[in-house]
Each structure stands twice: as structure tokens, then as C-alpha cells.
DSSP file (Angstrom, degrees, kcal/mol; ACC not computed):
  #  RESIDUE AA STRUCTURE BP1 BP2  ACC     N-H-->O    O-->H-N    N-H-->O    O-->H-N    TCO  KAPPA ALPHA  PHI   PSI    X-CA   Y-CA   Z-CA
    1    1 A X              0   0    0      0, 0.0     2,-0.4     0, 0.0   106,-0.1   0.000 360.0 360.0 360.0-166.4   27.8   27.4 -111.4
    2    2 A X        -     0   0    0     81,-0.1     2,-0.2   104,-0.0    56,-0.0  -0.953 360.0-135.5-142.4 156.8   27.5   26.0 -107.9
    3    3 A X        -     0   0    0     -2,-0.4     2,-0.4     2,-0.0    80,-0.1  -0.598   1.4-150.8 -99.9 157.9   25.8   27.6 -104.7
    4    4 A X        -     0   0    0     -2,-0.2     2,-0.5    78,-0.2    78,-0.1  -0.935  21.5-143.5-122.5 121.7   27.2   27.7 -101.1
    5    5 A X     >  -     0   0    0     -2,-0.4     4,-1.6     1,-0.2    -2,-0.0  -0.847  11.1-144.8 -85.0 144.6   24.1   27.6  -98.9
    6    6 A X  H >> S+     0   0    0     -2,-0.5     3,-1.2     2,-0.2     4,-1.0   0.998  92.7  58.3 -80.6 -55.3   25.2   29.8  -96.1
    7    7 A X  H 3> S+     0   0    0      1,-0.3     4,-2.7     2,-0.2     5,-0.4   0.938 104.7  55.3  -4.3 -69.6   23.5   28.2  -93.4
    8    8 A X  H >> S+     0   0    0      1,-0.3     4,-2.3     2,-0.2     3,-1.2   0.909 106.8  49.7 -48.1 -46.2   25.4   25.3  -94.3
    9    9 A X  H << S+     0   0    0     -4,-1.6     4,-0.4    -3,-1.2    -1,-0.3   0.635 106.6  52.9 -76.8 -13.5   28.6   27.3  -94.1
   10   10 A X  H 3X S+     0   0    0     -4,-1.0     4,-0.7    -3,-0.3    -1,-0.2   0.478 108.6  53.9 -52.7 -14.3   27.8   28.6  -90.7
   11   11 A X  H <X S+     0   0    0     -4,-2.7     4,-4.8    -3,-1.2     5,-0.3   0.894 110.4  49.0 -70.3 -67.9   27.3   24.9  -89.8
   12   12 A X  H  < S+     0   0    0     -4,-2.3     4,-0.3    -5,-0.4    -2,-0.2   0.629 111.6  42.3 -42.1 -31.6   30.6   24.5  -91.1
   13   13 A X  H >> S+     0   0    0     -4,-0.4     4,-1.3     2,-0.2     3,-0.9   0.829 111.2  56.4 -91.5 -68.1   32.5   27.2  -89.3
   14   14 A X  H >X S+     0   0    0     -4,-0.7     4,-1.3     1,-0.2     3,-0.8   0.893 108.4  50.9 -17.1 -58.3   30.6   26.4  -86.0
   15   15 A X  H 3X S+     0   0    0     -4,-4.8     4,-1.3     1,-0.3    -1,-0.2   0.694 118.1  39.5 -80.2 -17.5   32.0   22.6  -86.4
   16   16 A X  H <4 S+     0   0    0     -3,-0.9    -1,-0.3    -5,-0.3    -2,-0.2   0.252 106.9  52.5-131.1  42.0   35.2   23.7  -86.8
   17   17 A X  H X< S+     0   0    0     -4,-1.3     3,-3.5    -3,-0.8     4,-0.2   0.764 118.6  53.9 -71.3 -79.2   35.6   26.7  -84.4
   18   18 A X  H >< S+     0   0    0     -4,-1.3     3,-4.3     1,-0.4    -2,-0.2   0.704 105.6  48.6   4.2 -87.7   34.2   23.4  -81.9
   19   19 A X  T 3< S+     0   0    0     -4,-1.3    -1,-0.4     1,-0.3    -3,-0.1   0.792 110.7  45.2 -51.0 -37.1   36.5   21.3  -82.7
   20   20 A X  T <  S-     0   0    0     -3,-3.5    -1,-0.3     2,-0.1    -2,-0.3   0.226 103.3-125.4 -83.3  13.0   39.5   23.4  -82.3
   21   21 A X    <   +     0   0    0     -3,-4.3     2,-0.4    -4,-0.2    -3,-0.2   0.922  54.5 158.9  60.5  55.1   38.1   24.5  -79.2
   22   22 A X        -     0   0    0      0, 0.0     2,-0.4     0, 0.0     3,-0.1  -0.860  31.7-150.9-142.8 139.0   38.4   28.2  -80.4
   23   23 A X        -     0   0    0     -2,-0.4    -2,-0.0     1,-0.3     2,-0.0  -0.866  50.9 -53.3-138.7  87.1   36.0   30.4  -78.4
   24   24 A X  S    S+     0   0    0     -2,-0.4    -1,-0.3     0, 0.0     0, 0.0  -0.117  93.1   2.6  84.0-160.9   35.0   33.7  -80.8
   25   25 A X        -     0   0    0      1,-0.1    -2,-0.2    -3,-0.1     2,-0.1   0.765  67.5-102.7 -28.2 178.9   36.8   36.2  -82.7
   26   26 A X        -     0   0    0      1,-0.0     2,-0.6     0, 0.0    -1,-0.1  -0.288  63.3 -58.3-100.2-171.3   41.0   36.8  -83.4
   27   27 A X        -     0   0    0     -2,-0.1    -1,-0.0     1,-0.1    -2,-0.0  -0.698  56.8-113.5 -88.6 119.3   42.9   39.5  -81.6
   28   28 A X        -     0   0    0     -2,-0.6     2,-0.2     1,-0.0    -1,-0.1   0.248  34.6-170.6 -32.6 169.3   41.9   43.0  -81.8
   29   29 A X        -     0   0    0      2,-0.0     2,-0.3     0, 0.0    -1,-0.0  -0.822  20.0-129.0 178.6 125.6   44.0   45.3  -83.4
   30   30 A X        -     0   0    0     -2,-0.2     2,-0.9     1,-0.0     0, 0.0  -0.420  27.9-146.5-101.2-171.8   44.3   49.1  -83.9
   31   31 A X        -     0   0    0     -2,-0.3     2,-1.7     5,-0.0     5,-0.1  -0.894  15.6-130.7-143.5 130.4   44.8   50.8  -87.5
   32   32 A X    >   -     0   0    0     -2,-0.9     3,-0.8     1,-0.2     4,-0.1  -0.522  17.8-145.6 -48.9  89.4   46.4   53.5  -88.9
   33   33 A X  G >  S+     0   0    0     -2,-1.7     3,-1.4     1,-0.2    -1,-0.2   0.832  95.1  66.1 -35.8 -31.4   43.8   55.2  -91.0
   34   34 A X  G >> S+     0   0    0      1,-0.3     3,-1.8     2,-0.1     4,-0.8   0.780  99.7  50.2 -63.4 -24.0   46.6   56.2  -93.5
   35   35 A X  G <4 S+     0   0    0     -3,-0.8    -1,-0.3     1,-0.2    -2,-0.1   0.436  86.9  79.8-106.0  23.8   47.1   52.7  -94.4
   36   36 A X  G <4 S+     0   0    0     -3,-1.4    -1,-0.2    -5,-0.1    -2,-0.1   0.157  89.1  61.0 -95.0   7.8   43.5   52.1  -95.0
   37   37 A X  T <4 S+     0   0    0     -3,-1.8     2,-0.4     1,-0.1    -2,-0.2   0.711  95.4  78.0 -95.4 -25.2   44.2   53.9  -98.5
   38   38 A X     X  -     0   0    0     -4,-0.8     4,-1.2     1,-0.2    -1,-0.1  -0.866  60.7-156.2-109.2 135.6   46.9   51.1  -99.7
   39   39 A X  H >> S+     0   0    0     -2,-0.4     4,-2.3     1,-0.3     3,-1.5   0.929 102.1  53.5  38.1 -88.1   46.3   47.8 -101.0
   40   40 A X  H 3> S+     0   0    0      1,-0.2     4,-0.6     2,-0.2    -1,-0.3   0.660 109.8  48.4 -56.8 -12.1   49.5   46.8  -99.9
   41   41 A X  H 34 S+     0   0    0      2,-0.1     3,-0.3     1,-0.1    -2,-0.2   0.947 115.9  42.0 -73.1 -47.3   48.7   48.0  -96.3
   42   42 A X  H XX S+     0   0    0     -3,-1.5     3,-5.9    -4,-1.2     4,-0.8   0.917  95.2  82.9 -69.3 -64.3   45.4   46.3  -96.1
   43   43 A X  H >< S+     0   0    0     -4,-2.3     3,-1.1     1,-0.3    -1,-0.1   0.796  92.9  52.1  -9.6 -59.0   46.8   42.5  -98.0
   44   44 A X  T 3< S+     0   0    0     -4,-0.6    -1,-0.3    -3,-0.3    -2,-0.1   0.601 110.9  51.7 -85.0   8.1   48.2   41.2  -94.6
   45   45 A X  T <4 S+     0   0    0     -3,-5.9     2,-0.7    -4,-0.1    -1,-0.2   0.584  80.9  96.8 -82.8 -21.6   44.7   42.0  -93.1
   46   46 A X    <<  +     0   0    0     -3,-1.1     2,-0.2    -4,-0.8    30,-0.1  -0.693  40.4 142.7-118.8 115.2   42.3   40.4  -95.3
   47   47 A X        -     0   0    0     -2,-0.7     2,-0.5    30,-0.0    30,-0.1  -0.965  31.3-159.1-148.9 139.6   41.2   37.0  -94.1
   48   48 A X        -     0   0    0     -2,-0.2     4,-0.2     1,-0.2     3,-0.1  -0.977  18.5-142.2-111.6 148.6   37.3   35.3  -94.2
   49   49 A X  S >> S+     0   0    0     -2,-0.5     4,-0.6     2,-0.2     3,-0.6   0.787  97.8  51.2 -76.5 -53.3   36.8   32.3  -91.5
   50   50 A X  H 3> S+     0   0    0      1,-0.2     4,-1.2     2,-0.1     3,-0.5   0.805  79.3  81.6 -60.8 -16.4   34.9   30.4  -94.1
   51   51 A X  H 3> S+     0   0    0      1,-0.3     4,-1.6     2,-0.2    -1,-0.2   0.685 100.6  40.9 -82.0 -23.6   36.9   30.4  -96.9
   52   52 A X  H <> S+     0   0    0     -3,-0.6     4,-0.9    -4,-0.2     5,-0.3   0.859 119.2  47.0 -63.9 -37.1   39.1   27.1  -95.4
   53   53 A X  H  < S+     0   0    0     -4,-0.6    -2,-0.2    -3,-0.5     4,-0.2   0.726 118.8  39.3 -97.6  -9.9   36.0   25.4  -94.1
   54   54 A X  H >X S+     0   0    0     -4,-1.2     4,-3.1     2,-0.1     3,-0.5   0.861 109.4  58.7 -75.2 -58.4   34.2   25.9  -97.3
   55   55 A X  H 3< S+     0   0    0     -4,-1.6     7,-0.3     1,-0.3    -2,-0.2   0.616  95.3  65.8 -39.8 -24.2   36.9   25.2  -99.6
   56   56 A X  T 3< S+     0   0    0     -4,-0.9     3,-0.3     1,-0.2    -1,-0.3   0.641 112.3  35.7 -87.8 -28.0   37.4   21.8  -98.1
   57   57 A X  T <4 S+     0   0    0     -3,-0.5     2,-0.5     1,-0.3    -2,-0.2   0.877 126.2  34.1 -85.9 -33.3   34.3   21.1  -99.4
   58   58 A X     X  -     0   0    0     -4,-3.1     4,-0.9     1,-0.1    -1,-0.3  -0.942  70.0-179.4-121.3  97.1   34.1   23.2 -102.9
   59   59 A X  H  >  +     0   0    0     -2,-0.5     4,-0.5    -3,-0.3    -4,-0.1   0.309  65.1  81.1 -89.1  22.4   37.8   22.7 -103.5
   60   60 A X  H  > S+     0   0    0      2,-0.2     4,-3.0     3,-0.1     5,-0.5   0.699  91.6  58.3 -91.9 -25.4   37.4   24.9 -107.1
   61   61 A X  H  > S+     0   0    0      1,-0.3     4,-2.6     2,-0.2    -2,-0.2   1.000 100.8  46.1 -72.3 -35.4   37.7   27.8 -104.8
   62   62 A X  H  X S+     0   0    0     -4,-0.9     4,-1.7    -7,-0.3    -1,-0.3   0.909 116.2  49.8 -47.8 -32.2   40.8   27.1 -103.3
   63   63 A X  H  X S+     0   0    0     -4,-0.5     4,-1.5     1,-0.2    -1,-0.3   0.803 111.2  47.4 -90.7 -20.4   42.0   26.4 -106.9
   64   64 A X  H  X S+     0   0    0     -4,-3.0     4,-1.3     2,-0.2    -1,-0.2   0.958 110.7  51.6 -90.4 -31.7   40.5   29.7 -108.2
   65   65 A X  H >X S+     0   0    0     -4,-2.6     3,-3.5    -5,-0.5     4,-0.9   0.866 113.5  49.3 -45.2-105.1   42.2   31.6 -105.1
   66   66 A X  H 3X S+     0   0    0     -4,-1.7     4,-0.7     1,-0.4    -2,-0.2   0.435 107.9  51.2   0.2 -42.1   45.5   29.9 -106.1
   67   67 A X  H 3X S+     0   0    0     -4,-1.5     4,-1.0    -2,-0.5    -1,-0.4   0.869 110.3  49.5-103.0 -31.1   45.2   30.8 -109.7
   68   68 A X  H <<>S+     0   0    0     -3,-3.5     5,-1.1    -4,-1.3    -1,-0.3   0.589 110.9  44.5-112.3 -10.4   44.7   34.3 -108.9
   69   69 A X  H ><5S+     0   0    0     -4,-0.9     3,-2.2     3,-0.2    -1,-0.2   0.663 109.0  64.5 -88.7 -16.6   47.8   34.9 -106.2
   70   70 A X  H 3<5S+     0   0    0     -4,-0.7    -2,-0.2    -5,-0.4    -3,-0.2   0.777 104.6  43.1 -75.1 -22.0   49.8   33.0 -108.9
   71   71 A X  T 3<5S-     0   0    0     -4,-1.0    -1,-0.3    -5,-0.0    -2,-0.1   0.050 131.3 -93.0 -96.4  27.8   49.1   35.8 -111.2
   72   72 A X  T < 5 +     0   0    0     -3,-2.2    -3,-0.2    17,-0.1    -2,-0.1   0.223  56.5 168.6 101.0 -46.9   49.8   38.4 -108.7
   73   73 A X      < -     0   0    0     -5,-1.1    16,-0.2    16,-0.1     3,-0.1   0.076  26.2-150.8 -15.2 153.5   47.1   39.2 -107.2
   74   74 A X  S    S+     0   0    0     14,-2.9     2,-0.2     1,-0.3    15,-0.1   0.929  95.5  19.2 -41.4 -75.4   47.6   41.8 -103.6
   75   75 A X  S    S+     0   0    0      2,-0.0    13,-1.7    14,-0.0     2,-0.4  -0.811  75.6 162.2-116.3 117.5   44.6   40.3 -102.4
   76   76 A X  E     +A   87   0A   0     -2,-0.2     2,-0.3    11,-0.2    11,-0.2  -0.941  25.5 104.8-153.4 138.2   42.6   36.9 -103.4
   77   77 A X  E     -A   86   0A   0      9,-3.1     9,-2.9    -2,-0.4     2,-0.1  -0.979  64.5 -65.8 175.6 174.2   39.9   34.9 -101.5
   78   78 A X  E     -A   85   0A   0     -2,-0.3     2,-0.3     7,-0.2     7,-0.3  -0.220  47.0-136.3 -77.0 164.1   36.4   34.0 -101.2
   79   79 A X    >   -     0   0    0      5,-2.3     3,-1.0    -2,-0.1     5,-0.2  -0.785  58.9 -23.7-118.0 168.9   34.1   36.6 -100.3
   80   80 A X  T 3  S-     0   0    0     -2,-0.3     3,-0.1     1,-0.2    -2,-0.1   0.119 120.1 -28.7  31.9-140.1   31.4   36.4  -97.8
   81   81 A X  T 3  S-     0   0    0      1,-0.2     2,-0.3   -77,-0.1    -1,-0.2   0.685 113.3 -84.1 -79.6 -18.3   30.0   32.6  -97.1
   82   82 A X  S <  S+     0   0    0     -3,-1.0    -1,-0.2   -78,-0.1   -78,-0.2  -0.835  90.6  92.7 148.7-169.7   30.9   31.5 -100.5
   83   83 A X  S    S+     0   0    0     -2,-0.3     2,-0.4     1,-0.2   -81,-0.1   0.613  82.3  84.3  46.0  33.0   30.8   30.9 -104.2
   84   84 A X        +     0   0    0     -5,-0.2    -5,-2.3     2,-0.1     2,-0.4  -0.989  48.1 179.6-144.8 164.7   32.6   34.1 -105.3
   85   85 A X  E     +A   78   0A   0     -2,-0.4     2,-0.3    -7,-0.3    -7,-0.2  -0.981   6.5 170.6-149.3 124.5   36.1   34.6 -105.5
   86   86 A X  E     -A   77   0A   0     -9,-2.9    -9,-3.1    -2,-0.4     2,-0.3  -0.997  13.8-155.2-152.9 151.5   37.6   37.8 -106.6
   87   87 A X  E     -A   76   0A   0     -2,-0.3     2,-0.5   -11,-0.2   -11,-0.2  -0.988  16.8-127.1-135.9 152.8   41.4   39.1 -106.5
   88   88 A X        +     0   0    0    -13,-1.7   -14,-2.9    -2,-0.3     2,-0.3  -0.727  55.6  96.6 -89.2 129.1   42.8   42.4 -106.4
   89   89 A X        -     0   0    0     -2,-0.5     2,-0.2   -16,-0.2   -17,-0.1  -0.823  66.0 -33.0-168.5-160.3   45.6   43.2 -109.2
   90   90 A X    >   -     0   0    0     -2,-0.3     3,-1.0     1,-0.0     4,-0.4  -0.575  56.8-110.6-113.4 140.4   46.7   44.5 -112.2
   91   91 A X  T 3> S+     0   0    0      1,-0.3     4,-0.8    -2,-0.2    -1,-0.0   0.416 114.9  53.3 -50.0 -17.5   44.4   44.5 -115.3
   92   92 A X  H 3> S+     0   0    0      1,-0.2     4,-2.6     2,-0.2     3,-0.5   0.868  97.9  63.3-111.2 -38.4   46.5   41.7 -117.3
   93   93 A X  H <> S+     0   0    0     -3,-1.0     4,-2.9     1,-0.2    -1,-0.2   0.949 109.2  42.4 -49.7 -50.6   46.3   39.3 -114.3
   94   94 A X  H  4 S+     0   0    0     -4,-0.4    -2,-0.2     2,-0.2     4,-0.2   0.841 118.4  46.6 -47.9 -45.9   42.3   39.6 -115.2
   95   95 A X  H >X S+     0   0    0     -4,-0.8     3,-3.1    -3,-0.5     4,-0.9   0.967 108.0  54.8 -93.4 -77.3   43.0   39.3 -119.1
   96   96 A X  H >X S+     0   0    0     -4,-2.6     4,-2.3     1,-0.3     3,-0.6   0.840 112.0  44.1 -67.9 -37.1   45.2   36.6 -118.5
   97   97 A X  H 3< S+     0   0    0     -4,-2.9    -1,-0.3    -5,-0.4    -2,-0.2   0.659 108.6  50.9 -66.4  -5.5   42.3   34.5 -116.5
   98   98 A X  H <4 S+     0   0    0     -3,-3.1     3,-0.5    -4,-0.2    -1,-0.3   0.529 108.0  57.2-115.8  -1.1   39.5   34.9 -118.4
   99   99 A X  H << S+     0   0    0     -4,-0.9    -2,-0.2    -3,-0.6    -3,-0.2   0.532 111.0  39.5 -72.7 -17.2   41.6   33.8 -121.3
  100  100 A X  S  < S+     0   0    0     -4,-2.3    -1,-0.1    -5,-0.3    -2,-0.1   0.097  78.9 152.2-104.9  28.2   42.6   30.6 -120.0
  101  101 A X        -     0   0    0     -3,-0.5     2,-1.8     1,-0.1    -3,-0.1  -0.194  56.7-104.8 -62.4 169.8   39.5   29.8 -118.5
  102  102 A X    >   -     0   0    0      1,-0.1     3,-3.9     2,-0.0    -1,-0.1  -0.482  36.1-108.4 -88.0  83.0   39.1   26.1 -118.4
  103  103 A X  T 3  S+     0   0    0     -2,-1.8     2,-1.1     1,-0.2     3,-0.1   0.152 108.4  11.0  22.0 122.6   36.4   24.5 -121.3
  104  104 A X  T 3  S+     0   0    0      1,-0.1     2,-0.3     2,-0.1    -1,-0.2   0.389  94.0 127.7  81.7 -24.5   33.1   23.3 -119.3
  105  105 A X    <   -     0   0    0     -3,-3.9    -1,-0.1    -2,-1.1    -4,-0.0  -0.652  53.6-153.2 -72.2 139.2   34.4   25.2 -116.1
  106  106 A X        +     0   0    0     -2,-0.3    -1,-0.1    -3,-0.1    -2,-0.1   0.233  46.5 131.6-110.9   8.0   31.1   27.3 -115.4
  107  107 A X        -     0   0    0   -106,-0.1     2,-0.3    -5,-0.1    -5,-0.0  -0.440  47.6-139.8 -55.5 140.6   32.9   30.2 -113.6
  108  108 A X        -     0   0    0      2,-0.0     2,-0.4     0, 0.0    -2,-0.1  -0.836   7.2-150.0-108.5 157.4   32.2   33.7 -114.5
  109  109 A X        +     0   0    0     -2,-0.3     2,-0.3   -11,-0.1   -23,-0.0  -0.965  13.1 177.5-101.5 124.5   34.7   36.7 -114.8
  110  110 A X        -     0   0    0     -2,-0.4     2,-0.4     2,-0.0    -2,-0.0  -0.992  19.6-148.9-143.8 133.3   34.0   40.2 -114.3
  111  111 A X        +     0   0    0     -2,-0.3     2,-0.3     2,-0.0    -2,-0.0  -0.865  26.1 168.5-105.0 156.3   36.5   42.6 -114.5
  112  112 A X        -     0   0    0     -2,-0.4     2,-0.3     0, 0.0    -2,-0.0  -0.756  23.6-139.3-123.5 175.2   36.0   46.1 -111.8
  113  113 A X        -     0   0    0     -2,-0.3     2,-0.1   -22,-0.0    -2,-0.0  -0.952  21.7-116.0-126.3 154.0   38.3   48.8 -111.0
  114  114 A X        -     0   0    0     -2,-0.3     2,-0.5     1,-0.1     3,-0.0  -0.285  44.0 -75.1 -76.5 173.3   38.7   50.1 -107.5
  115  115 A X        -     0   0    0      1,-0.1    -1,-0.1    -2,-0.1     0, 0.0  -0.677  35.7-133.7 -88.3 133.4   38.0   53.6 -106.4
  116  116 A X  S    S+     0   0    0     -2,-0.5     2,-0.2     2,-0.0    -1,-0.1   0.648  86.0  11.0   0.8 -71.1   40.7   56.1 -107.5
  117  117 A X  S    S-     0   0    0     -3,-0.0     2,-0.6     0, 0.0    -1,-0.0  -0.543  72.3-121.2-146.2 165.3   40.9   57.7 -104.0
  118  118 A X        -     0   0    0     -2,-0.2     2,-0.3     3,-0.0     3,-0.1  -0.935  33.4-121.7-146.7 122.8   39.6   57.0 -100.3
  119  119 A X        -     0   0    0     -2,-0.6     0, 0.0     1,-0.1     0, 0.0  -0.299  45.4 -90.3 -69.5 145.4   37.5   59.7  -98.9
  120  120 A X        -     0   0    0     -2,-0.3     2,-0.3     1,-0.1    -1,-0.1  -0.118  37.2-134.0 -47.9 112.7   39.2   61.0  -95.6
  121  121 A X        -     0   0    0    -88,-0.1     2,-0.4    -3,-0.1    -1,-0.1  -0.546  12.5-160.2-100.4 153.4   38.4   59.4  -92.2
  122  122 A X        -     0   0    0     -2,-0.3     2,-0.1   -89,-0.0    -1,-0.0  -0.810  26.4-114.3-100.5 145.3   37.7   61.4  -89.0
  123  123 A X        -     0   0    0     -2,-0.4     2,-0.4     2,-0.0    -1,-0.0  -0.478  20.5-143.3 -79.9 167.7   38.0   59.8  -85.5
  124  124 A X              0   0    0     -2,-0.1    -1,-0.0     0, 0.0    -2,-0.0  -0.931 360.0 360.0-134.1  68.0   34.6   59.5  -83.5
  125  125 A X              0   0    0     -2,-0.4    -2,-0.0     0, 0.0     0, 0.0   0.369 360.0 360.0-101.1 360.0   35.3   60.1  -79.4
């Protein structure tokens, strides 16, 4: 497989916050607790700030993101600063990727499940 140093990708993110002139964080936002139980609630939420500025450099993630919304996935993207890629779906979308993997391609597949149930949150004052 191949490593992302993270440094480097903090490098990366730095130079292109910088360059777009972009001064910290996105827009705040408040959340329903109830819709911290659903997938589908969560999907238009889930973004990482490296995964463009890395990807332009390791373009297999992009491709392995791709491959894994193409099957369906909710949710697919890099995690953290890099070199893992994992998507949320249905069991046969997994099946179907680790059976076409590509010859030589040194990527691994690990299938999880999520948890069943999401323990109940209380507000904090």
C-alpha cells in the first residue's frame, strides 16, 4: 500500500486554504439529534477538507471513493488525513468490491457493520 504522511497533508490543506484565501472553518450549523441516528440524515453532512487536496496527489483515492458511490454507497470518502477510504452500504456493494478488486492493486478490504442502535443523546446547558 501507500502512506499519506500527515504533516504533508496539513501542508497541503494549509496551501490550499491560502490560496483560496479561505480563513478557518465552514458555517456552523445546528442538528437535530434525531437525525444523528440515520445514515441518510447524516450523508449530506460528511465532508473531510483533505480528501480533495490529498486526492490530487494519490489520485487512487478519488478512484476508490468513485467506485464505492457507484455501487451505492450512503456515504464514501477518505478518512482522516489519508490512505483509507471506507463507504457506507449494503453488504453486496462490499462483496461486489472485493471481488473485482484490480490484479497488483495493493488495497485492502475489510468488511464492518455499523452499530444496530444509537444510544440516546441528552442536551448539556
Amino acid at each position: 500500500g501507500f502512506g499519506v504522511n500527515t504533516g504533508a497533508a496539513y501542508g497541503w490543506l494549509a496551501e490550499s486554504r491560502d490560496a483560496a484565501d479561505v480563513a478557518g472553518g465552514g458555517e456552523t450549523i445546528a442538528l437535530d439529534p434525531e437525525a444523528l441516528s440515520a445514515w441518510d440524515s447524516l450523508a449530506p453532512l460528511a465532508e473531510n477538507d483533505f480528501e480533495r487536496v490529498v486526492a490530487e496527489r494519490h489520485p487512487e483515492i478519488a478512484e476508490h471513493v468513485a467506485a464505492l458511490r457507484s455501487l451505492g454507497c450512503i456515504v464514501a470518502m477518505m478518512s482522516g488525513s489519508g490512505s483509507t477510504v471506507f463507504g457506507v452500504g449494503e453488504s453486496s456493494a462490499f462483496e461486489f468490491v472485493a471481488a473485482h478488486a484490480v490484479p497488483g492493486d495493493e488495497a485492502r478490504y475489510v468488511r464492518t457493520r455499523t452499530a444496530s442502535r444509537v444510544e440516546p443523546l441528552s442536551v448539556i446547558e
